[in-house]
N, C-alpha and C positions, 0 to 999 in steps of 0.2 A: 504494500500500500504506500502511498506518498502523501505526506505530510499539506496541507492547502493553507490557505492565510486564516488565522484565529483560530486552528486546530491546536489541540492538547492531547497528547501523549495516551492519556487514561479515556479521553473522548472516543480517541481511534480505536483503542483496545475492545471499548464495551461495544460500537458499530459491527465491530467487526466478528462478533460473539464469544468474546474472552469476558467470563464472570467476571463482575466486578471487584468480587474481592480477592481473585487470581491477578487481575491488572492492576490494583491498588500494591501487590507484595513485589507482582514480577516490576514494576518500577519504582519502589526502594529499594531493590538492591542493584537497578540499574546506579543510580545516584553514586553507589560508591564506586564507579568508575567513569559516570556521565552525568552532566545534571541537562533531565529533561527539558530544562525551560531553554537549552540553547538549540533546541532541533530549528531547521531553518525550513520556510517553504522549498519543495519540492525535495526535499529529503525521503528517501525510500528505507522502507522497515519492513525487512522479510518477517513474518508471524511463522509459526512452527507449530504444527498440532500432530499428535497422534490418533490413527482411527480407530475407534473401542468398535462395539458390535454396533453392527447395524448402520445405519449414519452417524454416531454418537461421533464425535472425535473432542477428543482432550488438549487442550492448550499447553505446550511444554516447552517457548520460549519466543527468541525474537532475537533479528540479530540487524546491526545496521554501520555505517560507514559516516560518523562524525567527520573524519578528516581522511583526506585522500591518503595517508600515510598509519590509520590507526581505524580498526575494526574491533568495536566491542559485543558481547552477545552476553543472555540470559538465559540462562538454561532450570529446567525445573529437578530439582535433586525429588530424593526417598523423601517421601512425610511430608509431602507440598511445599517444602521449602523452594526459595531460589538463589541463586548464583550469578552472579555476574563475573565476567570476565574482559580485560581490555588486550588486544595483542596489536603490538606496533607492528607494521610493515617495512621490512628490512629496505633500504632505499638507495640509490643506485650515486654516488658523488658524478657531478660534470662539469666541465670547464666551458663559460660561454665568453665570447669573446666580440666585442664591437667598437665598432670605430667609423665618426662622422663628422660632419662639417656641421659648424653652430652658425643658424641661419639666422634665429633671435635669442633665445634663451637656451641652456645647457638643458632643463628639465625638453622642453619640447625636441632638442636633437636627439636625444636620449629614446624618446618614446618613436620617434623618428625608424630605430632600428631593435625596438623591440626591446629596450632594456627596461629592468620594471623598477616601478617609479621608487622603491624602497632604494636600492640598488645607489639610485641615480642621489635620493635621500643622503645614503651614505658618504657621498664619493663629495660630496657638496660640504659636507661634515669636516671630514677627512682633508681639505682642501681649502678652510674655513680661517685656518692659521694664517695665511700667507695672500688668501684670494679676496677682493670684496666685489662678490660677484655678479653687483648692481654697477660698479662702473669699470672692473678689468675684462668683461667679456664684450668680445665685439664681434659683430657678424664677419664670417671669414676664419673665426678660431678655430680649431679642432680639440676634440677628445679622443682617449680608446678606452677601453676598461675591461679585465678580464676577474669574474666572479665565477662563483660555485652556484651551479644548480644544483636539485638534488631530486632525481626522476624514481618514479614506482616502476615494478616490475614489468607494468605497461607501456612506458613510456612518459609518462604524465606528471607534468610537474609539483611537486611537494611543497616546496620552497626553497626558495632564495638563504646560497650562505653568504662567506665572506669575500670582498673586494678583495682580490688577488694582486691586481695591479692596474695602475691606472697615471695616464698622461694625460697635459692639456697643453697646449699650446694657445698660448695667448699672444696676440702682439709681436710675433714671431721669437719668442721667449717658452722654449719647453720644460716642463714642470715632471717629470715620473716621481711615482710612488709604487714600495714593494711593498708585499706584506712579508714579516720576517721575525721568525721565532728567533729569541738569541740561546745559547747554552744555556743559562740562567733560567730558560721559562717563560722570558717575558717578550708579548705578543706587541709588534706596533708596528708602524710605517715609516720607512727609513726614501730619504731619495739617492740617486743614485751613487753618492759620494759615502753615505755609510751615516749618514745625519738624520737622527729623526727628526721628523716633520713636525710633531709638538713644543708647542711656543708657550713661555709663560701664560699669555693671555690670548684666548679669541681675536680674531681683527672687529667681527661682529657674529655678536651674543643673539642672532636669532638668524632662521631661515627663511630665504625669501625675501625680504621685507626690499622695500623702495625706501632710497638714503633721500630723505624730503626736506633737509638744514644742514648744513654741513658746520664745522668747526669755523668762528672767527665772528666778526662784526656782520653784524644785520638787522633789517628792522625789524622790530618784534610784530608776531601776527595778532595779540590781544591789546598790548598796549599802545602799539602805533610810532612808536619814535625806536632809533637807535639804538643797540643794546650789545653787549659782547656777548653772543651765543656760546657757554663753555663748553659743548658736548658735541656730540651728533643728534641726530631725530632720524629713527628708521619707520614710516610709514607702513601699517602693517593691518588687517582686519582684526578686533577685538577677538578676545581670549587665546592669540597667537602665542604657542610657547617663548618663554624667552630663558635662554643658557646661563648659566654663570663663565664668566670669562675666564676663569681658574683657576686653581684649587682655592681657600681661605676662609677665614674667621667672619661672621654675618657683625660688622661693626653697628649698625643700624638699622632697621624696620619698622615700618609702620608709616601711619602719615606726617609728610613737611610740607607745611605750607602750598605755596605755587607749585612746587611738585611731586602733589598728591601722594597717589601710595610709592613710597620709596624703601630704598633696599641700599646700602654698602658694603662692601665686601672688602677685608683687607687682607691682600695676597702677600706680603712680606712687609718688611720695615719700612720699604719706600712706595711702594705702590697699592693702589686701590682702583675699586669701579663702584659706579654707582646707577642706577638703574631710574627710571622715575615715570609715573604717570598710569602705573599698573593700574587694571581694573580688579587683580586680585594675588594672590601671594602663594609660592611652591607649597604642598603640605608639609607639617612638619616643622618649619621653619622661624627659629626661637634667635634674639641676640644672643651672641654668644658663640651659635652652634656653628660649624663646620660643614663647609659645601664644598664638592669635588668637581674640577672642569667637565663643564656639558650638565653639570644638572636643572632641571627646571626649577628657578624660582621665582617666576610668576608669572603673569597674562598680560596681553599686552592689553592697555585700555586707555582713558581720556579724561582720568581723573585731576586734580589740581589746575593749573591755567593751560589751558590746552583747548585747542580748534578742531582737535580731532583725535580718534585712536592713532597710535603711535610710542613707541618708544623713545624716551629720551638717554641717552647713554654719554658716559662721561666716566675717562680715566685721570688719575689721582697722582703724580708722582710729588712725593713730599708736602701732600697736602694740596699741592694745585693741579686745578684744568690743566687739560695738555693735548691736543690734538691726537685724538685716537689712531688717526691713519698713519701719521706722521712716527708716530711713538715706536725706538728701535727695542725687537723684544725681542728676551733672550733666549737662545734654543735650545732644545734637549740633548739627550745623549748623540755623543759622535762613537760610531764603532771604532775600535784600534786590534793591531793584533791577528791573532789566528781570527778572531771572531770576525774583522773586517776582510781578511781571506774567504774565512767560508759563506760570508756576505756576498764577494762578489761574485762566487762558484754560483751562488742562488740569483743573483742576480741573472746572469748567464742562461741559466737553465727555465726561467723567467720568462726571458725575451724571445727565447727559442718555443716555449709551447704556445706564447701569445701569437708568435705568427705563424706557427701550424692551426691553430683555432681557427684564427679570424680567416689565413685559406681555405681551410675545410667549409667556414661557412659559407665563403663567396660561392665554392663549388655546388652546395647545394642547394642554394639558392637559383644558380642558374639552370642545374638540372631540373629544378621544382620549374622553375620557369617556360623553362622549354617543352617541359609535358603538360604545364597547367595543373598536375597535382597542387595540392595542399603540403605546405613542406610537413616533415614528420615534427614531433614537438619536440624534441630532442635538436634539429633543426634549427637555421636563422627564421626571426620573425622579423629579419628585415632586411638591406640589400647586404649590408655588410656585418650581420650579425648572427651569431648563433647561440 
């Protein structure tokens, strides 16, 4: 049977001639592997019955496909008890690989060849230190990115892993990033030099957003006259997350004045960020407490003096304003050593499966093309992508 809009679980069971208090047992002990309330329209629920004499048949379970990678089923034990059970489906790792020309925005070239928009999420992330990707992208840029899929026994995609590797070209200015375990354990993005890409501070603490003020003298949009703007303004729709710029101590919270709900954050002895015009605040979030780079602490919104939602952003060095764009920040770990040896062995091997990928997909793509097939999902979902 398939699940319709405003069906319930125990509704289908009794339709379908399962007693009511056989449907009421066999879905609590679904619960402890599924909880009912998340079944979606069009979801399919095999029913299980046994035939006793005559036409009589016995209800003795039901089994269904929450997620393309996980099958769980209810089975009727001795004494009319039931059983649930969940079994994950073993899942197939793959390398997809793409690369295109940024005609407007990174998110639209992206979807252009089929890359999914988390993916595209990440690499933006990822890229967030160094890029401000409201005024370094220009039509004419390029990217490539190669990620993990992860396919069912069918083919059929699961989900989306980790960014493998990824390039941008900007302004004729190229940018790679590996991904790269060190001996130590620890997982990050290094560019090709052996440099992780993590920066004391974000360039900007939210995704997406349109730079609507920039840092220096302007006229103010509520009062009317002249003013030294000490921040940025990122132009963003209400309750848009917004990051903390990197790791530190929550110096302040709550509301100031003209800028409404506010947040600061102080990342070392000399530097700070500070946040302002929120419509609401990360959970959790006490003076005092401790935030780690990239976590959400809070929304964006148009609280305090402000003409619009937007974020107001302003870094701190010694206490004063400072031109966020401008501000030189200091970078992570530099590989040395066997470890930057074995860096570049992966580096190496890196560059070699990204351009067997991204061949394999052009090829398939043109053989899809030339039969008019549908490419297989394992396949490019776009000219140069797989």
């Amino acid at each position: 049977m398939e699940v319709g809009r405003g069906d319930t679980l125990l509704g289908l069971l009794v339709n379908a001639s399962v007693p009511r208090l056989d449907a009421h047992d066999a879905i609590e002990a679904l619960r402890s592997v599924f909880d009912p309330r998340r079944l979606q329209v069009g979801q399919e629920i095999a029913l299980l019955f046994q035939q006793e004499s005559g036409t009589d048949r016995r209800f003795v379970g039901m089994e269904l496909q929450p997620d393309v990678d996980r099958a769980v089923s209810v089975a009727r034990l001795e004494g009319d008890a039931y059983e649930a059970v969940s079994v994950d489906k073993e899942l197939r790792r793959h390398q997809a690989a793409a690369s295109a020309v940024i005609d407007s925005s990174l998110f639209e070239a992206g979807a252009s060849v089929g890359v999914p928009i988390p993916v595209m999420a990440a690499m933006i992330r990822a890229y967030s230190y160094d890029v401000d990707f409201q005024r370094d992208v220009q039509p004419g840029d390029e990217f490539q990115v190669m990620y993990e899929r992860y396919l069912t026994d069918k083919g059929a995609s699961a989900r989306d892993g980790d960014i493998l590797y990824a390039a941008l070209t900007l302004g004729g200015r190229r940018m790679d990033l590996y991904r790269y375990k060190t001996r130590d354990g620890i997982v990050d993005y290094f560019n090709r030099r052996g440099e992780s890409i993590r920066k004391a501070l974000l360039r900007t603490p939210i995704d997406g957003a349109r730079v609507s003020s920039k840092f220096g003298m302007r006229r103010h949009p509520v009062l009317g006259f002249s003013k030294m703007h000490a921040g940025m303004d990122f132009a963003a729709p209400s309750g848009t997350p917004i990051y903390a710029a990197g790791n530190g101590v929550i110096e302040e919270i709550g509301g100031k004045g003209s800028y409404g709900n506010y947040i600061r954050i102080k990342h070392n002895q000399q530097m700070a960020t500070a946040y302002a015009h929120l419509s609401k605040f990360g959970s959790g979030l006490r003076r005092g407490g401790r935030v780690q780079q990239g976590d959400i602490i809070g929304y964006v919104g148009t609280t305090g003096r402000s003409t619009g939602p937007h974020l107001h952003y302003e870094v701190l060095r010694g206490g004063r304003q400072v031109n966020p764009m401008s501000v030189d920040l200091p970078t992570g770990v530099a590989l040395q050593g066997r470890e930057l040896v074995a860096f570049q062995r992966h580096v190496e091997d890196t560059d070699r499966q990204f351009a067997e990928n991204l061949q394999s997909a052009a090829q398939v793509a043109q053989t899809a093309a030339a039969s008019g097939d549908e490419p297989h999902p394992e396949a490019c979902r776009g000219e140069r992508s797989c």
